[in-house]
C-alpha positions as CSV (number, residue, x, y, z in Angstrom):
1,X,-6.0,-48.1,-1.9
2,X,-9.7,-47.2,-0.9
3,X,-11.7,-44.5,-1.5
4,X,-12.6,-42.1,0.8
5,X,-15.5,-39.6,1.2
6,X,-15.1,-36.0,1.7
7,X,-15.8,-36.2,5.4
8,X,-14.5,-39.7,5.8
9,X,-11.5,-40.1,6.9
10,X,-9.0,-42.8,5.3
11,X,-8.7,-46.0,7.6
12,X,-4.9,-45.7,9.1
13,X,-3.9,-49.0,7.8
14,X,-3.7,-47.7,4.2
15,X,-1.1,-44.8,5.5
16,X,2.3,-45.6,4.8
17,X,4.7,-43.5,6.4
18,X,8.5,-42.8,5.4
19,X,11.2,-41.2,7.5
20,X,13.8,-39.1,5.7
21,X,16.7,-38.1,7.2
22,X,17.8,-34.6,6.0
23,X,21.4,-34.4,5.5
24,X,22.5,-30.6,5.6
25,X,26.1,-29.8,3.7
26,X,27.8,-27.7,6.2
27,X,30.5,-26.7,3.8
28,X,28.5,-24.3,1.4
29,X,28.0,-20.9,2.6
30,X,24.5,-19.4,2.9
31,X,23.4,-17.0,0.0
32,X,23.8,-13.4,1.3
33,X,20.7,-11.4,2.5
34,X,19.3,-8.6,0.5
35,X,20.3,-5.2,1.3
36,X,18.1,-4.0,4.1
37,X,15.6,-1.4,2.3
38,X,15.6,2.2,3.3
39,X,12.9,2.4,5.9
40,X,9.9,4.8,5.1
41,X,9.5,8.2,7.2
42,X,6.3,7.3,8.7
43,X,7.9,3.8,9.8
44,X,10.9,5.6,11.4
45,X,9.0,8.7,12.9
46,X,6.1,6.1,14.2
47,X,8.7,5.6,17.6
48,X,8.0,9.1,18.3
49,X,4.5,9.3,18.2
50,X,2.7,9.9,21.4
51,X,0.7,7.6,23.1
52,X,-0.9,10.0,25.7
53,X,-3.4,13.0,24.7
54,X,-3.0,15.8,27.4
55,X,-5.1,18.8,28.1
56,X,-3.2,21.2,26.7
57,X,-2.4,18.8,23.5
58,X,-6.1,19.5,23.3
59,X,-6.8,22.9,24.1
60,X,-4.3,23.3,21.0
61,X,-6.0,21.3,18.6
62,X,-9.1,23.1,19.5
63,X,-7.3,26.4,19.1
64,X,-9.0,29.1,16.2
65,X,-5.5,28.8,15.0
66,X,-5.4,25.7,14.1
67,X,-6.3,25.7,10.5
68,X,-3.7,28.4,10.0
69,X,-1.1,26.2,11.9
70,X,-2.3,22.8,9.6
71,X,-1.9,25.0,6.3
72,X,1.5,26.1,7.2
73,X,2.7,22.8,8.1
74,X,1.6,20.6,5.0
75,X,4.7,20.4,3.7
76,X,6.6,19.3,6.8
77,X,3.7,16.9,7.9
78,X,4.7,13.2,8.3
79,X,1.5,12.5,6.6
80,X,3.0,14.2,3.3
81,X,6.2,13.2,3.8
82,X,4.2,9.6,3.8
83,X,3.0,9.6,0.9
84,X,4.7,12.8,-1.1
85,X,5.3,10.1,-4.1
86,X,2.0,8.7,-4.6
87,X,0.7,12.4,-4.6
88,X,3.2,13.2,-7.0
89,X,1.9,10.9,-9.0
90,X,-1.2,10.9,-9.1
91,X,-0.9,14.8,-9.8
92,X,1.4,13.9,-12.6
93,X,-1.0,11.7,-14.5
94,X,-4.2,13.7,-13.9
95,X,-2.2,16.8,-15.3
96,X,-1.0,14.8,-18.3
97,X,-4.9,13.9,-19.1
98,X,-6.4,17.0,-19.0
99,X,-3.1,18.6,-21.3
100,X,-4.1,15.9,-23.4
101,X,-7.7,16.6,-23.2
102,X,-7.4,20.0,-23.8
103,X,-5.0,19.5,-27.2
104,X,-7.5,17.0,-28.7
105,X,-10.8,18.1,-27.7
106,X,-10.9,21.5,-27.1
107,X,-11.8,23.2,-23.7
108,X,-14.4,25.8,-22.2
109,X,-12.9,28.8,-19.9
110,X,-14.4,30.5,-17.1
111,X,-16.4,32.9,-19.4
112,X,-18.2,29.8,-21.3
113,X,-16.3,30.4,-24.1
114,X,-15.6,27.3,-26.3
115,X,-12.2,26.6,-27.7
116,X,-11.6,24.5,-30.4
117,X,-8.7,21.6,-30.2
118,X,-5.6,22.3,-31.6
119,X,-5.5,18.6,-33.1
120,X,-8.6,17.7,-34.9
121,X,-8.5,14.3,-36.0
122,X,-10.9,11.8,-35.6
123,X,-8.7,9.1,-34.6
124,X,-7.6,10.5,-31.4
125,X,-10.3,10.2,-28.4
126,X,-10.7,12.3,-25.5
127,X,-10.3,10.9,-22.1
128,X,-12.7,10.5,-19.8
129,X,-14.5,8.3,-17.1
130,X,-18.2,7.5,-16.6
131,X,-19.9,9.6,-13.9
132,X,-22.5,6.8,-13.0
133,X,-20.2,4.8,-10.5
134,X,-19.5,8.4,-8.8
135,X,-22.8,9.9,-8.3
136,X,-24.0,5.8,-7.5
137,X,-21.6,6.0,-4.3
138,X,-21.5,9.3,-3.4
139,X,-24.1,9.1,-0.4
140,X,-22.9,6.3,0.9
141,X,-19.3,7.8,0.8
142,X,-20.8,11.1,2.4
143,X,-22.3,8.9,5.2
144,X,-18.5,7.0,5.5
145,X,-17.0,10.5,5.8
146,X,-19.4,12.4,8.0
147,X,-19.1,9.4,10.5
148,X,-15.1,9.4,10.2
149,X,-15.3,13.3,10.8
150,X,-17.5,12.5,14.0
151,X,-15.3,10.1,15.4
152,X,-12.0,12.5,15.0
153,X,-14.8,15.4,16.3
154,X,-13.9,18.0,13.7
């Protein structure tokens, strides 16, 4: 067999080709299919959702109701109901850090009063993240959110 380059092709007399014929058993049965998953609300409600963006549809969202209206439907929203679980979470976690914060390091109330921690050891550190990658991307995430705001006009 002869080498080839990178951007040579082989020569086609060193290709050898073989034909297999694929016999198939017809007398085993197929493995059965998973069970379908429960389909996500925002999949199933996505056949509902409106194409066409009439006046009035816009003389409501421009309504000095509206914020009212937005607050009082959070709960019912299909954009909650989306993603009520990774919310939860995400709550979850944070309020399990800062309860764990507060017993091993101590916190400061509104007053400016400091608290001691009710564990004192040395072995147990506080949690906490670095504020450099934060205040290093916030202006260019202000510019990403003033232009997404613009584009939506609110």
């Amino acid at each position: 067999m002869t080498a080839c380059s990178g951007f040579v092709a082989p020569s086609r007399t060193n290709v050898k080709v073989s034909k297999t014929i694929l016999q198939v058993d017809n007398t085993k049965q197929p493995p059965p299919l998973p069970p379908v998953k429960d389909i996500s609300y925002g999949e199933e409600s996505r056949k509902y959702r409106r194409t066409v963006y009439t006046h009035d549809d816009w003389v409501k969202h421009r309504s000095p109701q509206r914020f009212l209206r937005n607050l009082s439907g959070i709960f019912v929203s299909g954009v909650y109901k989306s993603l009520a679980n990774e919310v939860l979470i995400t709550t979850g976690i944070a309020t399990v850090l800062v309860g764990y914060n507060l017993i091993v390091g101590g916190y400061t109330d509104f007053e400016g009063t400091n608290h001691a921690a009710i564990i004192s050891s040395g072995y147990l550190p506080v949690v906490g993240l670095p504020l450099a990658p934060f205040t290093l991307s916030s202006p260019s995430l202000g510019l990403l959110l003033s232009k997404c705001l613009s584009l939506l006009n609110l």
